[in-house]
C-alpha positions as CSV (number, residue, x, y, z in Angstrom):
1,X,0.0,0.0,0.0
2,X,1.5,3.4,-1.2
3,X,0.6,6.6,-0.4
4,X,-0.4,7.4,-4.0
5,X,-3.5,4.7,-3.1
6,X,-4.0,8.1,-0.6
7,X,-3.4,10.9,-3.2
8,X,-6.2,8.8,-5.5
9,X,-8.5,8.2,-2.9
10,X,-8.4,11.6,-1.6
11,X,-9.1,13.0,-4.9
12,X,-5.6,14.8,-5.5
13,X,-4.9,12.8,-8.2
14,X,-7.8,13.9,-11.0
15,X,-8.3,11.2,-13.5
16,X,-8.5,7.7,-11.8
17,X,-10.4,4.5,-14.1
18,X,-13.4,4.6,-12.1
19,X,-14.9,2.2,-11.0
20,X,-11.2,1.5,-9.6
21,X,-9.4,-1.1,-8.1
22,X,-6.5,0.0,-6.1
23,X,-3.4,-1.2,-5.7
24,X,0.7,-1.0,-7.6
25,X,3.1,-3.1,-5.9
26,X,1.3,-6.0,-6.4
27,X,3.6,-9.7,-5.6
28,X,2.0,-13.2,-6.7
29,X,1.9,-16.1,-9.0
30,X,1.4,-16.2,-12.6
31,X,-1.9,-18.3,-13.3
32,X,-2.7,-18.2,-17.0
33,X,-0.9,-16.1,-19.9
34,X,-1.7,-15.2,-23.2
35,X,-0.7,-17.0,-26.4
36,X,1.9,-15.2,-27.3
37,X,3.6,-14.4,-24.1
38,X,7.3,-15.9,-24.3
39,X,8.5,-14.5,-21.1
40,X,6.4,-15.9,-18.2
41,X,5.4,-19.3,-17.3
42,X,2.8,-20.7,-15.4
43,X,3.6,-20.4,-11.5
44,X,6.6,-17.9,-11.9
45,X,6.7,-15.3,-8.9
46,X,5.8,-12.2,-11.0
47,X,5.8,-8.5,-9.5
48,X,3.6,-5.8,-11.2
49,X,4.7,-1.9,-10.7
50,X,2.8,1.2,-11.3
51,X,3.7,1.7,-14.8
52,X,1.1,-0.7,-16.4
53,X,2.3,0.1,-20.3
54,X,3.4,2.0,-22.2
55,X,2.7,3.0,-26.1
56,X,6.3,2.2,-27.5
57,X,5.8,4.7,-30.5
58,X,6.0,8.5,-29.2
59,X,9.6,10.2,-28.6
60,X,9.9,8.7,-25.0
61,X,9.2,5.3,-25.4
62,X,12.2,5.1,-28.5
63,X,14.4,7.0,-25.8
64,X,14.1,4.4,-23.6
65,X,12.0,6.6,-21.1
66,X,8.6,5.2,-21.1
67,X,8.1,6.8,-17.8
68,X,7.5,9.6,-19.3
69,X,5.1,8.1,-22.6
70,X,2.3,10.2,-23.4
71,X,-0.3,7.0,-23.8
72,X,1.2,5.3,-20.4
73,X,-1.1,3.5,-18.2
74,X,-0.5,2.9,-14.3
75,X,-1.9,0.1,-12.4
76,X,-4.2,1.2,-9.8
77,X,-5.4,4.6,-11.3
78,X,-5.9,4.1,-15.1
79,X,-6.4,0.3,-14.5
80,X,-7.2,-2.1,-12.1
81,X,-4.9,-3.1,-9.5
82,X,-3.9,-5.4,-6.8
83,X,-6.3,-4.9,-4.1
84,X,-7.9,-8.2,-5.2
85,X,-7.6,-12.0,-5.0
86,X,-6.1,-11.6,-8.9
87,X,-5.3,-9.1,-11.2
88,X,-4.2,-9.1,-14.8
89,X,-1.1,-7.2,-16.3
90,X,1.1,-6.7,-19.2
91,X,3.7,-8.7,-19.1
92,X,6.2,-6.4,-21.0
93,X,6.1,-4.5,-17.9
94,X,6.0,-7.0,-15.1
95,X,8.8,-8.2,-13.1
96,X,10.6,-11.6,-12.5
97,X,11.1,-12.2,-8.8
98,X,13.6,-14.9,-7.3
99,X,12.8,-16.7,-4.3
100,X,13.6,-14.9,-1.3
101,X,11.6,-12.9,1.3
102,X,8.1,-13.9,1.5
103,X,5.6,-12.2,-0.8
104,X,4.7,-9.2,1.9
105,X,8.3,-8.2,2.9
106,X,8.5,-8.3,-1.2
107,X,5.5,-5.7,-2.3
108,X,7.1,-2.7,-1.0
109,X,10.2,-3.1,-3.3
110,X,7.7,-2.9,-6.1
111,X,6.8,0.6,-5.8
112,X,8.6,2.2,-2.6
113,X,12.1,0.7,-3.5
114,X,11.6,1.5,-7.3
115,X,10.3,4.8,-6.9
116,X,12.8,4.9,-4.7
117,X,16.0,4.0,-6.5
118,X,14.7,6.1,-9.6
119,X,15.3,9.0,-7.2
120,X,18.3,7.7,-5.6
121,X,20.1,7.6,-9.3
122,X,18.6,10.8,-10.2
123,X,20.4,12.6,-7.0
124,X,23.7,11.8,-8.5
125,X,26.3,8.9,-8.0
126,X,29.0,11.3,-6.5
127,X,26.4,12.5,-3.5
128,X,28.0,11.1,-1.1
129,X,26.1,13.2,2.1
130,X,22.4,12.2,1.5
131,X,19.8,13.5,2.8
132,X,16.0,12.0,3.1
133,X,13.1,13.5,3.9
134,X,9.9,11.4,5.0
135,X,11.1,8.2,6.3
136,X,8.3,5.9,5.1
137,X,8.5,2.8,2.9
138,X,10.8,4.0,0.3
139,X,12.6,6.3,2.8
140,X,13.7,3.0,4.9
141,X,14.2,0.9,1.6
142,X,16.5,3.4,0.4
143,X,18.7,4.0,3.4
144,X,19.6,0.4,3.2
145,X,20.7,0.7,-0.2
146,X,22.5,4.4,0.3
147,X,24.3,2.8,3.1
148,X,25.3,-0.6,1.5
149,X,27.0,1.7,-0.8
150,X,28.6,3.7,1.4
151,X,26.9,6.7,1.7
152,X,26.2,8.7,4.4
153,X,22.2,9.3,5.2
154,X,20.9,12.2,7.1
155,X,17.2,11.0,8.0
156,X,14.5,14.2,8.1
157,X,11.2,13.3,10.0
158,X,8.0,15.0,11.5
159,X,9.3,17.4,14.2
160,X,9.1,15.1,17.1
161,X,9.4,11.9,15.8
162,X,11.8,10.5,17.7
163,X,10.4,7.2,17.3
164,X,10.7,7.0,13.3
165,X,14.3,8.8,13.7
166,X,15.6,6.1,16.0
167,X,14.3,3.8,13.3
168,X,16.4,5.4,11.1
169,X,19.5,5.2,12.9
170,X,19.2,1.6,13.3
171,X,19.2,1.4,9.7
172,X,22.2,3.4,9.3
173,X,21.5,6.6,9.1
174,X,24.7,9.0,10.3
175,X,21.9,11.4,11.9
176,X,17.9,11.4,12.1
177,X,16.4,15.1,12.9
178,X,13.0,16.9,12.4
179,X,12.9,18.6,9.1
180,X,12.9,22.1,10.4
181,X,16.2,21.1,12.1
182,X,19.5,21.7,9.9
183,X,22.0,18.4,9.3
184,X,25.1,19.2,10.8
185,X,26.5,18.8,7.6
186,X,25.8,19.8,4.1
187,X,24.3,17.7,1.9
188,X,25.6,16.9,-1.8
189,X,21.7,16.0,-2.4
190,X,18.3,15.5,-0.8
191,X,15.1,13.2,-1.6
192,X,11.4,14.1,-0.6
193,X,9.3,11.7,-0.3
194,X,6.7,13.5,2.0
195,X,4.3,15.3,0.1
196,X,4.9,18.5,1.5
197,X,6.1,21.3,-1.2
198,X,7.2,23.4,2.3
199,X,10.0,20.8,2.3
200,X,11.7,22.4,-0.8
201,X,13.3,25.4,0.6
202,X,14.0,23.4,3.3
203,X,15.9,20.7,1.7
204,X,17.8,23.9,-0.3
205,X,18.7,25.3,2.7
206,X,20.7,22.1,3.4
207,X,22.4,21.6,0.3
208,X,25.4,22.3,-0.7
209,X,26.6,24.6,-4.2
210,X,25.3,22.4,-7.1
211,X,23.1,20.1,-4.6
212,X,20.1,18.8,-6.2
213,X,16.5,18.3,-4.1
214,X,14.9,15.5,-5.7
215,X,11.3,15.5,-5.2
216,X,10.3,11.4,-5.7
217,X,6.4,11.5,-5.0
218,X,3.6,11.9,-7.6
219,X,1.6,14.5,-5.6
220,X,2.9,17.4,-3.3
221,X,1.2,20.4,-2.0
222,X,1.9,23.5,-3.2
223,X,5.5,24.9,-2.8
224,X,5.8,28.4,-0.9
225,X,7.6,30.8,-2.4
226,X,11.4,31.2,-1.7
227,X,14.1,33.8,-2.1
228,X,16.4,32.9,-5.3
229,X,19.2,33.1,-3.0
230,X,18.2,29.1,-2.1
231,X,18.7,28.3,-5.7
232,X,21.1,30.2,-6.6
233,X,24.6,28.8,-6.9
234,X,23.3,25.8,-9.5
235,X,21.7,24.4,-7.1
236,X,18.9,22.5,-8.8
237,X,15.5,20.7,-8.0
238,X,14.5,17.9,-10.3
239,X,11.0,15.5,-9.9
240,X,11.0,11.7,-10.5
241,X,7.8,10.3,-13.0
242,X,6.9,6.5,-12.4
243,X,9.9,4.4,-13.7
244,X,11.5,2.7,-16.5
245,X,12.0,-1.2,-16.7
246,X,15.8,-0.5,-16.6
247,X,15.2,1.1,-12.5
248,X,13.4,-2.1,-12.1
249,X,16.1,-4.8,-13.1
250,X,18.5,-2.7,-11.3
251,X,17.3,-2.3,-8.2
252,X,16.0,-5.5,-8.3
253,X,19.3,-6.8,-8.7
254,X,20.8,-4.8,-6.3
255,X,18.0,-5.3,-3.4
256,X,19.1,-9.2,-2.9
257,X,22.9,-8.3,-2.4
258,X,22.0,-5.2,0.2
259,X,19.6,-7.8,1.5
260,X,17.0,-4.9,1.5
261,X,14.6,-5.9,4.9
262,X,11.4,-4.1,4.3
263,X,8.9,-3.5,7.9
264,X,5.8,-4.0,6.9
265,X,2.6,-4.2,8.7
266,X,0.1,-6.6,7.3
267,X,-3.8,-6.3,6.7
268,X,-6.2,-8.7,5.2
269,X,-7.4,-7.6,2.6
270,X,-11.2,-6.7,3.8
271,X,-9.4,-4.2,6.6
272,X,-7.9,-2.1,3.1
273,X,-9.7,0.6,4.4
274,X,-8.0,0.5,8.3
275,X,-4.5,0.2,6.4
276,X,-5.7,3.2,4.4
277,X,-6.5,5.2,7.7
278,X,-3.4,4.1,9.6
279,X,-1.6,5.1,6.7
280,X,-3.0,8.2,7.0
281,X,-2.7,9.3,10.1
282,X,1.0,8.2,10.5
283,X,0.5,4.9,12.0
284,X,2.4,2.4,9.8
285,X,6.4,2.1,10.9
286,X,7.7,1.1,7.7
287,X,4.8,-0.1,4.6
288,X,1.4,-0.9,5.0
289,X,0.5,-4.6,3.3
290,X,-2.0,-6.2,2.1
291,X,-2.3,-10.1,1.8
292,X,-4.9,-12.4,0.8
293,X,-4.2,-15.1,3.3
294,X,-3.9,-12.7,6.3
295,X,-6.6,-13.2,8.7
């Protein structure tokens, strides 16, 4: 469960498939396929992201950036998703996963570590001071990865969250602060995941000459205005759009060697709704899952 399932429910995002199922980081068996699909089989562990398709004609698609394909389709908002007993998706865009951590601990990779990663590569292989702001599901996914590789994460939560920036620090994270509080050192780059556009001028106040603020969500509220002086000094703030297959199979590669250990907190799948509220209202250390044989 993402917090784009929020932004859609909500009605922040404006053009949802309705009637709509719910759901983008879907993890289960493959069932039945289509006569001409070469790439599954029957009883493969298969994980579905948001990107659903993709056209494969328009200037995107033969760049290689079908994230960004005017005709793309996303699971759970312009189709149906995985808030269900089965679902069906393309399998161009559908993932192989190996046998590993069982199917809950799996799902958040699927949308909170891709999204995720996307962002992560965006920020810049030489940012080596990292800063993250909203330590949710991809926030906690990422750190793993960040600090795997050696970089040093500076964790930004709710002012007074010391329970979620202790969480951090046993992750890895060098320090783990409110995000009105400064790091005590510059950052090369920051993420935001929260969807909160007064985080901007934050996260430019903590950055250093040519920093980039990447902003990873699909929704945020409206950004305050700011003195250029932030800015200034090529500093730069960039957005991240869905994925491309490439961010999958990488980070999917990379996830087992970290091991990435997602926290999860699962929900049948008839208490969507109490997931959806907990979610909400802060509740859910790590990501909120749904699984069919929960009871």
């Amino acid at each position: 469960m993402c917090r784009t399932d929020l932004h859609i429910v909500d009605g922040e995002l404006l053009e949802p498939k309705l009637p709509l199922i719910l759901g983008h980081e879907i993890v289960g068996s493959v069932v039945q396929i289509g006569g001409k699909i070469e790439n599954f089989r029957i009883g493969d562990r298969v994980g579905v992201p948001w990107l659903a398709s993709a056209c494969g004609d328009c200037r995107y698609c033969k760049k290689c950036q079908e994230n960004l394909c005017e005709n793309a389709r996303f699971t759970g908002y312009t189709v149906n998703g995985g808030f269900a007993e089965y679902t069906v998706a393309d399998a161009a865009f559908s993932f192989h996963l190996a046998a590993g951590p069982g199917d809950a601990e799996t799902a958040p990779l699927l949308c909170a570590g891709l999204i995720g990663y996307r962002s992560y590569r965006i920020a810049g292989k030489d940012a080596r001071n990292l800063g993250i702001y909203g330590f949710g599901a991809a926030g906690h996914i990422l750190t793993q990865v960040a600090v795997y590789q050696e970089r040093r994460v500076y964790a930004f939560t709710k002012s007074g969250d010391s329970k979620g920036q202790e969480f951090a620090r046993r992750l890895g994270a060098v320090w783990a602060g409110g995000s009105d509080e400064q790091p005590p050192e510059q950052l090369d780059a920051a993420i935001i995941f929260a969807p909160v556009g007064a985080l901007i001028p934050a996260a430019l106040r903590a950055v250093r000459k040519g920093g980039t603020v990447v902003c990873g969500g699909i929704y945020m509220s409206d950004i305050p205005s700011f003195p250029y002086q932030l800015l200034w000094e090529e500093r730069a703030v960039r957005s991240v759009a869905n994925l491309t297959r490439r961010d999958g199979e990488e980070f999917l590669e990379i996830a087992p060697q970290v091991p990435v250990k997602t926290r999860v907190q699962v929900y049948s799948l008839d208490r969507a709704n109490d997931a959806l509220h907990d979610l909400r209202n802060g509740k859910v250390e790590g990501a909120a899952v749904l699984s069919m044989g929960a009871s």
